[in-house]
C-alpha positions as a Python dict, from the first residue, in 0.01 Angstrom:
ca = {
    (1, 'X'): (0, 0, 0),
    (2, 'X'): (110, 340, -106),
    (3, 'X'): (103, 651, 121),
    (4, 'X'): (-166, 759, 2),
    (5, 'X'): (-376, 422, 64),
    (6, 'X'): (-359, 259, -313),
    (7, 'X'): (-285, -67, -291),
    (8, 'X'): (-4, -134, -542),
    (9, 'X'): (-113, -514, -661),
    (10, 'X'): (-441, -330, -742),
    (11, 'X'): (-279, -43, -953),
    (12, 'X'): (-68, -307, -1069),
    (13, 'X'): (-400, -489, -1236),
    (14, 'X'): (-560, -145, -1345),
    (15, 'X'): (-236, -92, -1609),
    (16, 'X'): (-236, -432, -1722),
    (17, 'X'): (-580, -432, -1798),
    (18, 'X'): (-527, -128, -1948),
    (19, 'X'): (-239, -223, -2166),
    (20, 'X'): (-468, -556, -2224),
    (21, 'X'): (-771, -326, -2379),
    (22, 'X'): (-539, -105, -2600),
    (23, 'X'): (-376, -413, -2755),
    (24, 'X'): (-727, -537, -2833),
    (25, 'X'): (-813, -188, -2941),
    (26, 'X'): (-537, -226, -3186),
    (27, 'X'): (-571, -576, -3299),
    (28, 'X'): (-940, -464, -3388),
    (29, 'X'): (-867, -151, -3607),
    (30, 'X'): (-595, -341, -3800),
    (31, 'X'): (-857, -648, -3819),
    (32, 'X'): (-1071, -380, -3941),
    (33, 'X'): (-825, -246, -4214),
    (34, 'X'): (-799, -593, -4349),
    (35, 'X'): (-1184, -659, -4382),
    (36, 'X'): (-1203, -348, -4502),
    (37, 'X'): (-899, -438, -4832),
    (38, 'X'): (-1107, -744, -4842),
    (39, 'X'): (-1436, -597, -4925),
    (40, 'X'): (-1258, -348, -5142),
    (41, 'X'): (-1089, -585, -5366),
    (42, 'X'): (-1448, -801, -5395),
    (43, 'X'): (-1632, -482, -5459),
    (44, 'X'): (-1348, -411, -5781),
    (45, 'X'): (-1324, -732, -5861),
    (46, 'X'): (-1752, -760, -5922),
    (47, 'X'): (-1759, -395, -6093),
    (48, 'X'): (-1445, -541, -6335),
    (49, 'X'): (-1668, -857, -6401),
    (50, 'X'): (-1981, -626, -6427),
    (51, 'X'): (-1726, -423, -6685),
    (52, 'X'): (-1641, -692, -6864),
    (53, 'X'): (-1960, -878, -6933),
    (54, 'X'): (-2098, -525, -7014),
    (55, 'X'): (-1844, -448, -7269),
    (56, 'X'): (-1885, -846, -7443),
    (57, 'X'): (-2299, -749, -7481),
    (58, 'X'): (-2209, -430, -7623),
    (59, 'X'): (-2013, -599, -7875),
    (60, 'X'): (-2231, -857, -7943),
    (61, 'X'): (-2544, -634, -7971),
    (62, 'X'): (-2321, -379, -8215),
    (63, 'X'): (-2221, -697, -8431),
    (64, 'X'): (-2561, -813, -8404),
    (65, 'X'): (-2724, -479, -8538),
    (66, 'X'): (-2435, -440, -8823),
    (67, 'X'): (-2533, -770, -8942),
    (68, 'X'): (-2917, -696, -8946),
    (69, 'X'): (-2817, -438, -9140),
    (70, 'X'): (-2653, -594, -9410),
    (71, 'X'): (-2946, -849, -9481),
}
């Protein structure tokens, strides 16, 4: 016990738990960093797909309609 009636052991366990919580605190916002690259990299990878099949009707429908017109 300190002279000012804190009993060290109990201080002691305040800053670990503490320490313990900011760790966590940290471990979450970088788990939260890589959820959030994940969800990025599906969101680009459906608007590329999206992009792509897009761009393959386009064609299509452009060859389709040059055709028609030749008949």
């Amino acid at each position: 016990m300190t002279s000012n009636g804190v009993n060290v052991d109990e201080t002691a366990e305040v800053s670990e738990i503490v320490q313990a919580s900011s760790g966590a605190q940290t471990n979450d916002e970088e788990d939260q960093e890589v959820d959030d690259a994940i969800i990025d990299k599906i969101i680009v990878d459906k608007v590329n797909a999206m992009r792509t099949s897009s761009l393959i009707l386009t064609t299509f429908f452009h060859n389709f309609w040059h055709l028609s017109m030749a008949i």
